[in-house]
PDB file of N, CA, C and O in Angstrom:
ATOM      1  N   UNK A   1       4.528  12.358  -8.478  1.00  0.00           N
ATOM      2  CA  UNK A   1       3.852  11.742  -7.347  1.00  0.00           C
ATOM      3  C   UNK A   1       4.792  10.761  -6.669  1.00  0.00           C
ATOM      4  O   UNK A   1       5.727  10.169  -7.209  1.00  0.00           O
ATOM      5  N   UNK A   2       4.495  10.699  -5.707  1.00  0.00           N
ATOM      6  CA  UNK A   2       5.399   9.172  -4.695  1.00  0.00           C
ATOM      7  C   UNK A   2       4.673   8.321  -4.434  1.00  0.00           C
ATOM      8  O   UNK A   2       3.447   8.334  -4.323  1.00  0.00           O
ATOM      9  N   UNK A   3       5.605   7.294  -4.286  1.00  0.00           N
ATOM     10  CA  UNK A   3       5.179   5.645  -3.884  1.00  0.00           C
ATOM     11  C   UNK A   3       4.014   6.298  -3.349  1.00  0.00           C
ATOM     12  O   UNK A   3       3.099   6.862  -3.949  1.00  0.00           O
ATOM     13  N   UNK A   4       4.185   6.143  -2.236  1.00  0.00           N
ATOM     14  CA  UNK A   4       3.020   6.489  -0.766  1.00  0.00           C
ATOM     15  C   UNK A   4       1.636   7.083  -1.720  1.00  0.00           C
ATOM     16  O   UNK A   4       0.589   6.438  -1.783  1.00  0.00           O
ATOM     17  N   UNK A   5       1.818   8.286  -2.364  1.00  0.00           N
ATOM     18  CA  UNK A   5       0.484   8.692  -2.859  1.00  0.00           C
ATOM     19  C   UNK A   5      -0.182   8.183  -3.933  1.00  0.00           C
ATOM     20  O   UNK A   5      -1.352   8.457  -4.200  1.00  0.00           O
ATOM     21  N   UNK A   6       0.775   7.183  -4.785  1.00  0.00           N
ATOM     22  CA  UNK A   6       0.155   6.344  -5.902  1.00  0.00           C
ATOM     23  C   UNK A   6      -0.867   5.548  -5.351  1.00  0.00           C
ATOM     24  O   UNK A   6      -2.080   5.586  -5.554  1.00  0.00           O
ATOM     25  N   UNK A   7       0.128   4.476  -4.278  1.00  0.00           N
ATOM     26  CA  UNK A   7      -0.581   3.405  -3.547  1.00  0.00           C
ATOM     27  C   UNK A   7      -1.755   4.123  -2.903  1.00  0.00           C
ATOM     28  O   UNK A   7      -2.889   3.690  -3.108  1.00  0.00           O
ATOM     29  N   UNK A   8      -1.567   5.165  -2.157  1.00  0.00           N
ATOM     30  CA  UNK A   8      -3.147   5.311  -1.738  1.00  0.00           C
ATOM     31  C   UNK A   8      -4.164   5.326  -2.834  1.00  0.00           C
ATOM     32  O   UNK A   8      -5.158   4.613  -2.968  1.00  0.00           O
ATOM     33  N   UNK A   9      -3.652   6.401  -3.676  1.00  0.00           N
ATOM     34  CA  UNK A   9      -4.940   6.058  -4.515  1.00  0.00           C
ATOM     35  C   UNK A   9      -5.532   5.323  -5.487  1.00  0.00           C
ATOM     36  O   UNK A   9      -6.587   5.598  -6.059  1.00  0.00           O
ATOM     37  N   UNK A  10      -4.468   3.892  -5.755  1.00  0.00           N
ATOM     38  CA  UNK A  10      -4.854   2.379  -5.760  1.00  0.00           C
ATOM     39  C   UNK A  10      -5.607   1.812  -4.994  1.00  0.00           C
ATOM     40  O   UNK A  10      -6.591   1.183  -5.384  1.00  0.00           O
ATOM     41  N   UNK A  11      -5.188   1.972  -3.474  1.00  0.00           N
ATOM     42  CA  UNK A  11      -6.381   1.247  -2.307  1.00  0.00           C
ATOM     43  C   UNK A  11      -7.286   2.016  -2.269  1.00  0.00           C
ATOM     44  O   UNK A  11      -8.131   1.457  -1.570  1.00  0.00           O
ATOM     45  N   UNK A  12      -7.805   3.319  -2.697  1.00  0.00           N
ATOM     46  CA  UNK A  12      -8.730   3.980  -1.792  1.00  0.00           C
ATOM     47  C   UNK A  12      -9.698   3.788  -3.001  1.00  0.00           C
ATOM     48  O   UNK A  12     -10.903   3.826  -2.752  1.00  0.00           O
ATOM     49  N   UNK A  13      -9.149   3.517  -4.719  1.00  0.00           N
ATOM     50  CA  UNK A  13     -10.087   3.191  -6.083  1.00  0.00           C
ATOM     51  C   UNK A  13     -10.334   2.120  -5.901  1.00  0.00           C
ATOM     52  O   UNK A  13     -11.142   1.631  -6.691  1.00  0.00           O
ATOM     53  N   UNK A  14      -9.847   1.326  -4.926  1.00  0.00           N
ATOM     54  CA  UNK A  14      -9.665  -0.550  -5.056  1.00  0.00           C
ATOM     55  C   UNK A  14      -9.566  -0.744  -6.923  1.00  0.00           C
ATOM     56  O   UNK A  14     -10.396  -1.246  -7.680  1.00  0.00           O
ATOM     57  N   UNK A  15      -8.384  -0.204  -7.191  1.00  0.00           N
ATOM     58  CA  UNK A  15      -8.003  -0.585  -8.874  1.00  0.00           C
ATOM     59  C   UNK A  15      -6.431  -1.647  -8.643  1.00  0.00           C
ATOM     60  O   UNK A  15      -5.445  -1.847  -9.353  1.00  0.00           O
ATOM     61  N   UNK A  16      -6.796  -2.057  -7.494  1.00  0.00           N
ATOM     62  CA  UNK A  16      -5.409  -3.477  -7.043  1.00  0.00           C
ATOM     63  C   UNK A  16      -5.954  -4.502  -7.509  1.00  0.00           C
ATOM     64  O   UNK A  16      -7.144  -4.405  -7.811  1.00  0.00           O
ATOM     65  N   UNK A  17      -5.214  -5.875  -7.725  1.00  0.00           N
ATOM     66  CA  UNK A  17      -5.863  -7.199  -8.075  1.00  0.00           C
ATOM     67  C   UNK A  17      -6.634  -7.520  -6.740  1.00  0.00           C
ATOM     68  O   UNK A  17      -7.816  -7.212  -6.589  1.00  0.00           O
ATOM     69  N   UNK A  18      -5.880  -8.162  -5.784  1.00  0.00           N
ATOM     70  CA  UNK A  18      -6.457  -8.528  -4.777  1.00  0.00           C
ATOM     71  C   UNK A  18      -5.844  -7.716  -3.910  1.00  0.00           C
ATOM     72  O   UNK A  18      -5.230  -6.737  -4.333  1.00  0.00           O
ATOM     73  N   UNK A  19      -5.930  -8.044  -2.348  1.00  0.00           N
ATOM     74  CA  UNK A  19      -5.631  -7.627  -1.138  1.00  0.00           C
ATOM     75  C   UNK A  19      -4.174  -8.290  -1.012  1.00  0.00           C
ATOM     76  O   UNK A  19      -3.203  -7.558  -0.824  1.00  0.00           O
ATOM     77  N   UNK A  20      -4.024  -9.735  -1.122  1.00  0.00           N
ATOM     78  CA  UNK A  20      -2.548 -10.222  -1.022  1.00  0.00           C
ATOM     79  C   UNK A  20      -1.494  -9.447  -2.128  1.00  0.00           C
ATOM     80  O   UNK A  20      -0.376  -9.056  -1.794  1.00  0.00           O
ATOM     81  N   UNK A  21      -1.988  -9.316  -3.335  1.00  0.00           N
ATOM     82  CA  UNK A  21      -1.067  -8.727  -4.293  1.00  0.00           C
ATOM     83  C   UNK A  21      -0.454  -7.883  -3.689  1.00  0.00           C
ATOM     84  O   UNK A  21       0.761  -7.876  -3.489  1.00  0.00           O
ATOM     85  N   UNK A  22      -1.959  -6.374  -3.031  1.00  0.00           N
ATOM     86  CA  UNK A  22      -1.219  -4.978  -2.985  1.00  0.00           C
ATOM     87  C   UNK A  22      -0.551  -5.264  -1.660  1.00  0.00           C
ATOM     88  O   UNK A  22       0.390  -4.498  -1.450  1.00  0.00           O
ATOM     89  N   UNK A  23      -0.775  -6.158  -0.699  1.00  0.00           N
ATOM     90  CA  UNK A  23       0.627  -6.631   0.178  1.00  0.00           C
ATOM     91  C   UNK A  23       1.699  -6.488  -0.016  1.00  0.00           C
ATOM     92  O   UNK A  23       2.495  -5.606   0.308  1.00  0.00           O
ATOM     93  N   UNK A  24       1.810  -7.775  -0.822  1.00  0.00           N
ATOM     94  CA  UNK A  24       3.035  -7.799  -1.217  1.00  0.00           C
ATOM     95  C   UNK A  24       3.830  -6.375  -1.793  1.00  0.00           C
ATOM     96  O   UNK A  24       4.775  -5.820  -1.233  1.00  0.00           O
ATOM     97  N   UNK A  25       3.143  -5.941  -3.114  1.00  0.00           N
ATOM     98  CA  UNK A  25       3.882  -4.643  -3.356  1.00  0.00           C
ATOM     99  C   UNK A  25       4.378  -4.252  -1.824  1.00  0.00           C
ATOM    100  O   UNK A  25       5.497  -4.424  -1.339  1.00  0.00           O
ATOM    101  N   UNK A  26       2.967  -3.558  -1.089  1.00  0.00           N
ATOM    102  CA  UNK A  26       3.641  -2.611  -0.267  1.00  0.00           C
ATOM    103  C   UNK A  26       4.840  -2.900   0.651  1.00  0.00           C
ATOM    104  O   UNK A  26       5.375  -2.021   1.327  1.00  0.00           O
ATOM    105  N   UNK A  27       5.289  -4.387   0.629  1.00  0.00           N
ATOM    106  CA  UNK A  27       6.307  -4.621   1.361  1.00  0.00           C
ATOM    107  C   UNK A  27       7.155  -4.631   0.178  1.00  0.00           C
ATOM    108  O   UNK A  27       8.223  -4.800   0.767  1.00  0.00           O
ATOM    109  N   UNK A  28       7.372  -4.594  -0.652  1.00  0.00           N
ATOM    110  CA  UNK A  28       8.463  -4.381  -1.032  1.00  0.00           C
ATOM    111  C   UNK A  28       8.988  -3.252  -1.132  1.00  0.00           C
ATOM    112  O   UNK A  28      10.178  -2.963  -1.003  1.00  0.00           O
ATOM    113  N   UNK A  29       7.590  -2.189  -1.503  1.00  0.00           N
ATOM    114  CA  UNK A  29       8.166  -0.786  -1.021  1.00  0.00           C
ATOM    115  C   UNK A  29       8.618  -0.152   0.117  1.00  0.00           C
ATOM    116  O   UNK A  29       9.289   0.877   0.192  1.00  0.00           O
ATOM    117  N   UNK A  30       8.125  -0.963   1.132  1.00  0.00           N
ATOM    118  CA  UNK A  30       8.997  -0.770   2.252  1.00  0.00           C
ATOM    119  C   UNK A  30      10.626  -1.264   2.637  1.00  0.00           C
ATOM    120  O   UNK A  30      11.557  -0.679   3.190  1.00  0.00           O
ATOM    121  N   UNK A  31      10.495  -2.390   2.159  1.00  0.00           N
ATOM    122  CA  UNK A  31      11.857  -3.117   1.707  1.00  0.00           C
ATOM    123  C   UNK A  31      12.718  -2.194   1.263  1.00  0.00           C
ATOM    124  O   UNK A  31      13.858  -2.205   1.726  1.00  0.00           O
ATOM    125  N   UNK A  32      12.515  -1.664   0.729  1.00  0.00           N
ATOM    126  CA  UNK A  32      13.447  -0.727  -0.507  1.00  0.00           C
ATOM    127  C   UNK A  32      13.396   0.752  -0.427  1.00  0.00           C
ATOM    128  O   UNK A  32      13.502   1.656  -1.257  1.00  0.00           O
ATOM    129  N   UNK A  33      13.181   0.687   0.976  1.00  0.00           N
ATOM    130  CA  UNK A  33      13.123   2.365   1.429  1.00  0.00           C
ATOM    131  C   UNK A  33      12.081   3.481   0.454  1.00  0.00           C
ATOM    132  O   UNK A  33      12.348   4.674   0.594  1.00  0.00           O
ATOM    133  N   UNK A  34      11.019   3.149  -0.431  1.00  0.00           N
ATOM    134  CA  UNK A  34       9.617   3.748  -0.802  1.00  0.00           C
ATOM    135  C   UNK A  34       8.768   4.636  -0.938  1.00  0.00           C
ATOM    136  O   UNK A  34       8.275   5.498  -1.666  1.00  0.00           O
ATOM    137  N   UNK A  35       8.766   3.630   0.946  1.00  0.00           N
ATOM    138  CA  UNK A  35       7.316   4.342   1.653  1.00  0.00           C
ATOM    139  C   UNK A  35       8.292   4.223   3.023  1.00  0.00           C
ATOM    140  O   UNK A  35       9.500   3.997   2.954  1.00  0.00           O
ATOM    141  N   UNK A  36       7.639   4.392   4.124  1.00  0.00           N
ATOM    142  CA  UNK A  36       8.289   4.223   5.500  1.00  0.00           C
ATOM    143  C   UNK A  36       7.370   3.672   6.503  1.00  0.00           C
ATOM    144  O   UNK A  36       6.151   3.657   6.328  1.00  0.00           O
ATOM    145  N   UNK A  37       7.877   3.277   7.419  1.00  0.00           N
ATOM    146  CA  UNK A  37       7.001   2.429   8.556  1.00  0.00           C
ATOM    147  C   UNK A  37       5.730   2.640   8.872  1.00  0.00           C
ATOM    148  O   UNK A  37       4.863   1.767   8.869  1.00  0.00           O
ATOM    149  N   UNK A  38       5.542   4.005   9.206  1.00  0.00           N
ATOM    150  CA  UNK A  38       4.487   4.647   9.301  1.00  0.00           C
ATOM    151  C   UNK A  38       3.370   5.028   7.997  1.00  0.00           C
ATOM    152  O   UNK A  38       2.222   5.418   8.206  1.00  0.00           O
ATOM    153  N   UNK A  39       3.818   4.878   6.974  1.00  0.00           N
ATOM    154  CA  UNK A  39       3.560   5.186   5.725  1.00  0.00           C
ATOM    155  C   UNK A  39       2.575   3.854   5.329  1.00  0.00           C
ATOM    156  O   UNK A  39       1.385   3.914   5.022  1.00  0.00           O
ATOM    157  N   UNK A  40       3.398   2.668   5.424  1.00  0.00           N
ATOM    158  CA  UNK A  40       3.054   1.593   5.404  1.00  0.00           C
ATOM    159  C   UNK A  40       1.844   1.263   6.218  1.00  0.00           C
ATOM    160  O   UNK A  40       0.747   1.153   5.670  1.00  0.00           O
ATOM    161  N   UNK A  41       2.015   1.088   7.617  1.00  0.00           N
ATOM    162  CA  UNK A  41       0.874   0.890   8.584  1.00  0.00           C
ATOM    163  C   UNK A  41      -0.278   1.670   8.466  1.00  0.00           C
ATOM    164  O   UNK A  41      -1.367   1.480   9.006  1.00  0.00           O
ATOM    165  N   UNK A  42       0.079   2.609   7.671  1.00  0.00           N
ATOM    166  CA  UNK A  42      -1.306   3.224   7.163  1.00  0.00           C
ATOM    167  C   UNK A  42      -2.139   2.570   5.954  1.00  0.00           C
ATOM    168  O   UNK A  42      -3.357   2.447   5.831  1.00  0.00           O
ATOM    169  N   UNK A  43      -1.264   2.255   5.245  1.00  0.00           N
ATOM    170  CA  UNK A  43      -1.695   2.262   3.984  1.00  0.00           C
ATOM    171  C   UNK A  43      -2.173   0.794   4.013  1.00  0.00           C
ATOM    172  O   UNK A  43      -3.326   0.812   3.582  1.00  0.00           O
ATOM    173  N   UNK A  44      -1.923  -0.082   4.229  1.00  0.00           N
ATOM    174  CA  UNK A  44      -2.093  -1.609   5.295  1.00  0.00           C
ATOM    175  C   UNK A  44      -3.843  -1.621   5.843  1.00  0.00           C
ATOM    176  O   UNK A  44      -4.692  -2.467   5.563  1.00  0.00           O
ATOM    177  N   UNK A  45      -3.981  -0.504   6.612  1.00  0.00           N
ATOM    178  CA  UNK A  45      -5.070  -0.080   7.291  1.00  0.00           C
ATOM    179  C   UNK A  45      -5.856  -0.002   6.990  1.00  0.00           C
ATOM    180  O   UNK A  45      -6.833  -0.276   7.687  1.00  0.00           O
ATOM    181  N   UNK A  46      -5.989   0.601   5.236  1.00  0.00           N
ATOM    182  CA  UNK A  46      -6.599   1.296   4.805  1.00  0.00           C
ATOM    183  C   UNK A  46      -7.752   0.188   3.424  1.00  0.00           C
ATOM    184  O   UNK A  46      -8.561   0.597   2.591  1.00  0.00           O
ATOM    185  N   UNK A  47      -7.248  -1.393   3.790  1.00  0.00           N
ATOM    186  CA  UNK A  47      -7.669  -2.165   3.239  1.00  0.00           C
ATOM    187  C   UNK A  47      -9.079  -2.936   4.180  1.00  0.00           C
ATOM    188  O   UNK A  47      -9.061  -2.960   5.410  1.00  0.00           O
ATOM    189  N   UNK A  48     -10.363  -3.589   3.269  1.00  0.00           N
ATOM    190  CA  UNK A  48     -11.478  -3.263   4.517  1.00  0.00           C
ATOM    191  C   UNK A  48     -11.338  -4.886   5.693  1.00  0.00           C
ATOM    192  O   UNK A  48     -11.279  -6.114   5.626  1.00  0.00           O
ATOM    193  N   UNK A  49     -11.345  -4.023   6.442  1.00  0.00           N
ATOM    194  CA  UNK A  49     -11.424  -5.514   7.536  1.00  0.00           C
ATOM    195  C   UNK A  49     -11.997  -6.804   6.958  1.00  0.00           C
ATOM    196  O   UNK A  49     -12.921  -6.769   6.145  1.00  0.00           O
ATOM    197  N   UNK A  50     -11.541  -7.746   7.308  1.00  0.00           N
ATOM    198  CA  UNK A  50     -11.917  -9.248   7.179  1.00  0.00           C
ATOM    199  C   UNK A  50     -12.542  -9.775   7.994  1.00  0.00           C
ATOM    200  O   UNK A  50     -12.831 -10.966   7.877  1.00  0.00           O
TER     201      UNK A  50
END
């Protein structure tokens, strides 16, 4: 599996600590070439409005 499809189906189980945690991860996976821009802004998205 890849970054990108783990993390989704972390956010989509909500099995993350909080919302800031899986942030952070996901920028670092972007940081570090991962996931990708678009990859990201999705996955970002996909956390429930505030």
């Amino acid at each position: 599996m890849t970054t990108y499809t783990l993390c989704k189906k972390v956010i989509e189980n909500k099995t993350y600590g909080t919302e800031e945690e899986m942030q952070i991860k996901l920028d670092v996976f972007m940081l570090n070439n991962r996931i990708t821009q678009d990859q990201y802004n999705e996955l970002v998205g996909m956390f429930p409005a505030q």
